[in-house]
C-alpha positions in Angstrom: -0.9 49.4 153.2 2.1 50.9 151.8 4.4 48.1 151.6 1.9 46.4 149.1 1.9 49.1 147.1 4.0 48.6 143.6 5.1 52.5 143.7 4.9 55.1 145.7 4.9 58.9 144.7 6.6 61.3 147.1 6.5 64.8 146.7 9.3 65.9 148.4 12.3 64.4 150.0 10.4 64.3 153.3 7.9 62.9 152.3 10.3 60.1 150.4 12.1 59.6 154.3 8.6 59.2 155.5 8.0 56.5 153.2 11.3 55.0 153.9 10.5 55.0 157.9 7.5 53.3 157.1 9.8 50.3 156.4 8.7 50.8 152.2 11.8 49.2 150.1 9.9 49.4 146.6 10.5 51.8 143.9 10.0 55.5 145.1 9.0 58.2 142.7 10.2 62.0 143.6 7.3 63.9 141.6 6.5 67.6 142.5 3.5 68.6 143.0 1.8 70.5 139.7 -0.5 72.7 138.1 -2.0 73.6 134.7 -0.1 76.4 133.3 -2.0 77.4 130.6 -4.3 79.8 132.4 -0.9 81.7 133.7 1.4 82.3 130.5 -1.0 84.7 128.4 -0.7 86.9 132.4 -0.4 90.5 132.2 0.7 92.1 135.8 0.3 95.5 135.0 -3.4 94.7 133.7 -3.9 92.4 136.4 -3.0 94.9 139.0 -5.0 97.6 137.9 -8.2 95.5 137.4 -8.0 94.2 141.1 -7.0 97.4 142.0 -10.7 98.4 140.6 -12.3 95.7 142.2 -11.1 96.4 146.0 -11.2 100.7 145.2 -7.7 101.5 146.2 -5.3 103.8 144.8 -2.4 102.7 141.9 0.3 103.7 144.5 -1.6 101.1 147.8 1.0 98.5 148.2 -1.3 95.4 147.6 -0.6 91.9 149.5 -2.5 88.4 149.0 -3.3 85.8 151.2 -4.5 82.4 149.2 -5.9 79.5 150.6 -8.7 77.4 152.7 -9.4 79.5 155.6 -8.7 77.0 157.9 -6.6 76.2 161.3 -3.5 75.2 159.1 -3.1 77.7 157.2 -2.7 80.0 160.0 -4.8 83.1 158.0 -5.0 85.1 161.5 -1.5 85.6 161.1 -2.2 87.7 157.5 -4.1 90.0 159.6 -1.2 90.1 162.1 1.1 91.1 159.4 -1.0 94.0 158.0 -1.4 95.5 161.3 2.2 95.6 162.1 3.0 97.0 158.6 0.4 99.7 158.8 1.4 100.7 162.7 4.9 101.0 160.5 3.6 103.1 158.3 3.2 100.8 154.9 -0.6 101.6 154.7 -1.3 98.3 152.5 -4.3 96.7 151.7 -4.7 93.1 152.4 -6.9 90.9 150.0 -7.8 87.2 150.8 -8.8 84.5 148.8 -10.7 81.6 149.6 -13.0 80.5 152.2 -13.4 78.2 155.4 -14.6 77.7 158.8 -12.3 80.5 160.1 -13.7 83.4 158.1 -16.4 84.9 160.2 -13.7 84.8 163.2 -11.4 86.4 160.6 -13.5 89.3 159.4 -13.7 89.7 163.5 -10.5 89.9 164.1 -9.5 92.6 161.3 -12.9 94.9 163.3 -10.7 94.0 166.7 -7.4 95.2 165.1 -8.6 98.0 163.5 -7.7 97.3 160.1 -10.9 96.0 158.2 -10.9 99.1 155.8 -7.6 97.2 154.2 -8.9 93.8 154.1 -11.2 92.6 151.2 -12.4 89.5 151.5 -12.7 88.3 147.7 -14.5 84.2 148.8 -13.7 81.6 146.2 -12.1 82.9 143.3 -12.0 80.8 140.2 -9.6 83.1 138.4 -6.9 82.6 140.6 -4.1 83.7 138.2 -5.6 87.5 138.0 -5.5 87.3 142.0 -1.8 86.4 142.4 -1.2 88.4 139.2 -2.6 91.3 140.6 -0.8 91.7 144.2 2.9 92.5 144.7 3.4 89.5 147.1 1.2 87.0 148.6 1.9 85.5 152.0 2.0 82.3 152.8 1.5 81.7 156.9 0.6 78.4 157.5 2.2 76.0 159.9 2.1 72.8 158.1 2.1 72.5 153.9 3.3 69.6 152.0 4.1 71.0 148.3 1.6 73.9 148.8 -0.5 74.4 145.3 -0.2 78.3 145.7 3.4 78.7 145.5 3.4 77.1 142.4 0.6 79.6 141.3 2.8 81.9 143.1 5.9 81.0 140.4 3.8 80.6 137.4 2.2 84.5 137.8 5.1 85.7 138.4 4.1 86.8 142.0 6.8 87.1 144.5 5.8 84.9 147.9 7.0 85.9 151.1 6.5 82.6 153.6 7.6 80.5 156.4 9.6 77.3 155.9 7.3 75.0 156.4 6.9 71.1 154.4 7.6 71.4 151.1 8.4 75.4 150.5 11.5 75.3 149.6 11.2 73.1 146.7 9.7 75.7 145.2 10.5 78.8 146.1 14.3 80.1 146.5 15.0 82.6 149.0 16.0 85.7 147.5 15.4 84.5 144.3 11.8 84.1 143.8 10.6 85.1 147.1 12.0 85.1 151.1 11.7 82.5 153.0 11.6 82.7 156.5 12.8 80.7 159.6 10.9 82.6 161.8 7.3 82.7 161.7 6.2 85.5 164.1 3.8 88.1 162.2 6.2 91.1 163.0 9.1 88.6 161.4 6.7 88.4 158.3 6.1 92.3 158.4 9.6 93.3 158.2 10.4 91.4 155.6 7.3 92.3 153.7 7.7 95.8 154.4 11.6 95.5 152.6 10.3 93.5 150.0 7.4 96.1 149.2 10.1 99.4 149.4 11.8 97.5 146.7 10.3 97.6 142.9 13.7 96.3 141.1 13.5 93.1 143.3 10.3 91.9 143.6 10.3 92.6 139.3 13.1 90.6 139.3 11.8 87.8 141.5 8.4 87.9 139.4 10.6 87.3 136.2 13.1 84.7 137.8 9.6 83.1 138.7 8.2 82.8 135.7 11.8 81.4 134.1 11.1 78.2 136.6 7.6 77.0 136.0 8.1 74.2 133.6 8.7 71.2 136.2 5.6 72.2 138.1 3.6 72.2 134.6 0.9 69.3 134.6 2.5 68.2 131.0 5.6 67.5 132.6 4.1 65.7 135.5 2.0 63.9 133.1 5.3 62.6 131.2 7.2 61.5 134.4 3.8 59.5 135.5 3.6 57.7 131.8 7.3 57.0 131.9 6.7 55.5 136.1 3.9 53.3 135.3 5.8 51.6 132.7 8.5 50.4 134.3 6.1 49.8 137.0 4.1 47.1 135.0 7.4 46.4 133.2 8.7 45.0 136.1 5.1 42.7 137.7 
């Protein structure tokens, strides 16, 4: 089907070498994936923090981690749980919120009873206010074990919210380890936990990270997408 296509948009550069495996030899667009960012820019972290704060009932000081996404085999959400134990049998007495829903979150709510740590876990469901979520954390996780250009990381940049994730598809063409969050090579929960646990012990970097974030949304913006698919499709049906 591919080869009788007139263009073909890749996401990433894997996913361009895919293409190109598949024996395609017509024009290939590199286009990131994208989201609206009009909901994000008006964000207030501090407000944001203390309103989901209110909503869960823990304290100012509760070191506050998200988990977004379909609560589904991919994702890998059991490994969120993981994390939060380790990082409270450290010490780092967090609370854990998680946003979304799926076949795996009966088994989930389960497994924080089994661990011990469902006091620290809110599930929130679907949340249609996304940006007050990832606003409202000081990191959200990102444990899944295959992504292509994953939607939240972009959230991620645009609230400002540092991720912490595994490298995994399309990651790091949007998040820069170090920079705007830490990406990991290894993808074991206690991995995860220590380098949330460093990120969490350190204010002036994960502000920085939430600022360096926000600096780097524009070629994620669905404006700019929008521009880059007007200009394709012309030279597209330029060239019939």
């Amino acid at each position: 089907v591919v080869r009788r296509c007139d263009g073909v948009v890749a996401l990433t550069p894997e996913h361009r070498d895919e293409v190109r495996r598949l024996r395609y030899r017509g024009p290939v667009w590199l286009i990131p994936h994208f989201r609206s960012s009009g909901r994000f820019r008006s964000l207030d972290r501090d407000r944001a923090g203390a309103r989901l704060r209110g909503e869960v009932g823990v304290a100012e000081d509760t070191p506050l981690i998200g988990f977004v996404g379909h609560l589904a085999g991919q994702k890998r959400p059991e490994r969120a749980l993981e994390v939060l134990d380790r990082l409270r049998s450290q010490g780092c007495l967090a609370h854990l919120v998680v946003a979304g829903t799926g076949p795996l979150r009966t088994d989930l709510e389960a497994q924080a009873r089994r661990l011990g740590v469902d006091p620290a876990v809110t599930f929130l469901g679907q949340r249609d206010d996304i940006e007050r979520v990832l606003g409202g954390v000081d990191l959200v996780l990102l444990t899944s074990e295959a992504e292509g250009m994953p939607g939240v990381a972009i959230e991620a940049l645009m609230a400002g919210c540092p991720m912490v994730a595994v490298r995994v598809g399309g990651v790091t063409d949007v998040i820069e380890h170090g920079v705007t969050g830490l990406v990991l090579d290894d993808d074991r929960p206690t991995a995860m936990a220590e380098a949330v646990a460093r990120l969490l012990a350190d204010d002036e970097s994960r502000a920085a990270m939430g600022r360096e974030s926000r600096a780097r949304t524009d070629r994620f913006s669905a404006s700019a997408a929008a521009a880059v698919y007007d200009e394709r499709f012309r030279e597209a049906l330029a060239g019939r």
